[in-house]
C-alpha positions, 0 to 999 in steps of 0.5 A: 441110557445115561451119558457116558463119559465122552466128547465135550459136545457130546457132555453138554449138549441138550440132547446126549445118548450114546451106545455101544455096538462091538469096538464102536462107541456110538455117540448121538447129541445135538450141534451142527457138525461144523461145530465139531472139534474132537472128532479126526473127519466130518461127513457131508452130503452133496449132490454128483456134481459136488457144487455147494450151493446151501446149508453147512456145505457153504460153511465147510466151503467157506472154512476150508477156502479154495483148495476144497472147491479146487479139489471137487472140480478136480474129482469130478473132472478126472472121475466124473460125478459122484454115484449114488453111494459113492465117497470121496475125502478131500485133502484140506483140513478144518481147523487145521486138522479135520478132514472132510468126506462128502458123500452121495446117497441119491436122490428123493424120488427114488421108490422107498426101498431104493432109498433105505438100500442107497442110504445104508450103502453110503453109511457102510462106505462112509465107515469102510472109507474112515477105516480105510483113512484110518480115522478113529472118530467120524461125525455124521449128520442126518444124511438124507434127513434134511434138503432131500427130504427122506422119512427121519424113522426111516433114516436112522433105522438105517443110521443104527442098522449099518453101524451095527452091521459094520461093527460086527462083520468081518471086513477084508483089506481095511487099514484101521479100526473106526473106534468112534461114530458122532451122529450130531444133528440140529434137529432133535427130532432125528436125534430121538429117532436114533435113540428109538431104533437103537432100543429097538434094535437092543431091548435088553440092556442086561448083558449079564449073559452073552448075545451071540451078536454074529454066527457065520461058520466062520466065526461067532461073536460074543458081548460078554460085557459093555467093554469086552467082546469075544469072537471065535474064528474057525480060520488061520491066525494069518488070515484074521482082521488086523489088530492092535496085538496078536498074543503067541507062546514061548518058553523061558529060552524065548523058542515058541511054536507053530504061531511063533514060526508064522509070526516070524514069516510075517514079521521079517527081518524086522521081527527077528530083529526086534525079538533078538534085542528083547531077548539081550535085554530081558534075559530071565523070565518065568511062567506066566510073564508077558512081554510086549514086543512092538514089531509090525507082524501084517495082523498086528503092530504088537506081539504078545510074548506069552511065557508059558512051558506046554505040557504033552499030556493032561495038566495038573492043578499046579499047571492049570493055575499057571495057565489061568494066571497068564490069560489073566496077565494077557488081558491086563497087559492088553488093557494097560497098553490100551490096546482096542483089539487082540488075536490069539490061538488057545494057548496051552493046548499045543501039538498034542491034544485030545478033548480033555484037554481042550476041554480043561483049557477051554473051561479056564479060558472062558473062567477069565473072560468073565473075571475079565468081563467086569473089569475095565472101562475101555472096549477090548475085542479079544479074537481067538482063531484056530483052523480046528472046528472041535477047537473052536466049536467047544470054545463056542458051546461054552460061551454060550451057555456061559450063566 
């Protein structure tokens, strides 16, 4: 793959190769991580007693001065030492604002099973405790490639495997979205390992048809492009991963339905408010219109206000061609407000429906996510979540068998 537009150290090192899994942009290049500049934390491995005694733990320590040696004796002190794929982020800073985690993936003498279990763990909480962190961009070096001595190919299959594994995966309880990972080493040769087994792993780059990247009953999730993903979650609005924005309906008197009612419980006083204010300063709107609302509803942090009057029986062409337009005008809003994730239920379909209907909404639904599939240079996830299974299941075998 040709380097994509990226980090200054991604663009200039010697070695650059970089991919997408989901919302993550993965970037592999050649630098020591204590030269790196633009990412919010770096990773180091230690061992359980977090004592530095060589390699770039001694630089981190020399940089970051006192309080970083101060704040490990302190952890190890009232916790005990570091398990094996356990994480702790300190609070001193590099630079002035990056921060470090170090991390403990276990020892060489270990049966190479446990190691590759060891190692893909402490991938998966590094990335979990950047979300949690809420980190956008993390850099990792070849944990367990170096001093420890494990096999290099076996480490980056494992590097590649929990990134996608984490890309794709629905986690509870996280509070952001890790929207970059940096694997940056000195050493070439990991870097190349890296690159084999993400080939490995993706050996068609032609994603002109969707790859069903995860099927659980739950959900089912679809690469529709380089920068657009679709997932189908059979599940409450109110109980998806939150997002940058969930999208809701409302006619031209701003009254909505069911999801309006849920996002008012969720939001409070505070989304009361903010609609309110909206609604006194925006005083005409027609079909088609979207508005964005900046109010915390718990799954979002925006709300998309979907104009759109819901018919009770089979739409028209007229009707259709307004619905189509404001599916439209959600994904342009979204990507003009550079929002990375969105929610939403399959607007249109209403109280009343029946399997025409969901059939005509569905077809215009999947219509725009492959006009919407070629547009944009940013990744967008788009959620689409409805608790009923002929709901989602349609929407599911039409995605599916998308040309």
């Amino acid at each position: 793959m040709a380097a994509s537009e990226g980090p200054i150290n991604f663009r200039t090192s010697r070695f650059s190769y970089d991919f997408m899994f989901g919302p993550v942009h993965v970037y592999v290049y050649e630098s020591s991580i204590v030269d790196i500049t633009d990412v919010d934390c770096i990773v180091n491995s230690v061992n359980e007693q977090m004592i530095f005694t060589t390699g770039v733990a001694l630089d981190i320590k020399a940089e970051a001065g006192e309080r970083y040696v101060e704040e490990c004796k302190s952890y190890v002190s009232s916790h005990g030492p570091l398990n094996f794929t356990e994480v702790f982020t300190l609070k001193a800073l590099l630079r002035g604002s990056i921060r470090v985690m170090l991390a403990y993936c276990g020892c060489p003498s270990m049966s190479p099973q446990s190691i590759e279990d060891n190692l893909f763990k402490t991938i998966m909480n590094i990335l979990k405790e950047a979300a949690n962190q809420r980190f956008d961009r993390i850099a990792i070096p070849g944990i367990g490639a170096g001093k420890k001595g494990f096999p290099i190919d076996q480490c980056a299959r494992v590097y590649v495997r929990a990134v996608h594994e984490f890309a794709f995966s629905v986690h509870e309880g996280l509070s952001g979205i890790v929207k970059e990972v940096h694997y940056v080493d000195v050493n070439a040769e990991i870097l190349e390992e890296i690159r084999a087994a993400h080939k490995k792993l993706n050996p068609m780059e032609n994603l002109s048809r969707p790859r069903i990247m995860r099927n659980r009953s739950e959900f089912q999730v679809f690469q529709l492009s380089r920068t657009l993903i679709a997932k189908i979650c059979n599940k409450s609005l109110d109980t998806i991963e939150r997002m940058d924005a969930v999208a809701c309906r409302i006619d031209t008197s701003f009254k909505g339905g069911v999801v309006s009612t849920l996002l008012l419980t969720m939001g409070g006083k505070g989304y009361q408010n903010a609609l309110d204010n909206l609604r006194r300063s925006t005083p005409m709107v027609h079909d088609g219109d979207v508005l964005v609302l900046k109010a915390d509803v718990r799954i979002a942090s925006h709300v998309l206000l979907c104009v759109f009057k819901e018919q009770h029986t089979l739409m028209n062409k007229v009707e259709m061609d307004k619905l189509k337009s404001l599916y439209h005008n959600i994904f342009q809003t979204s990507r003009q407000k550079k929002f990375r994730g969105i929610a939403m239920p399959l607007i249109g379909l209403g109280m009343q429906w029946d399997y025409g209907r969901i059939e005509d909404i569905g077809r215009t639904l999947v219509e725009v996510l492959t006009h919407a599939s070629k547009q944009g240079s940013e990744m967008l996830e788009i959620t689409i979540a409805d608790k009923a299974s002929v709901v989602t299941d349609s929407l599911k075998q039409m995605l599916g068998s998308r040309p």
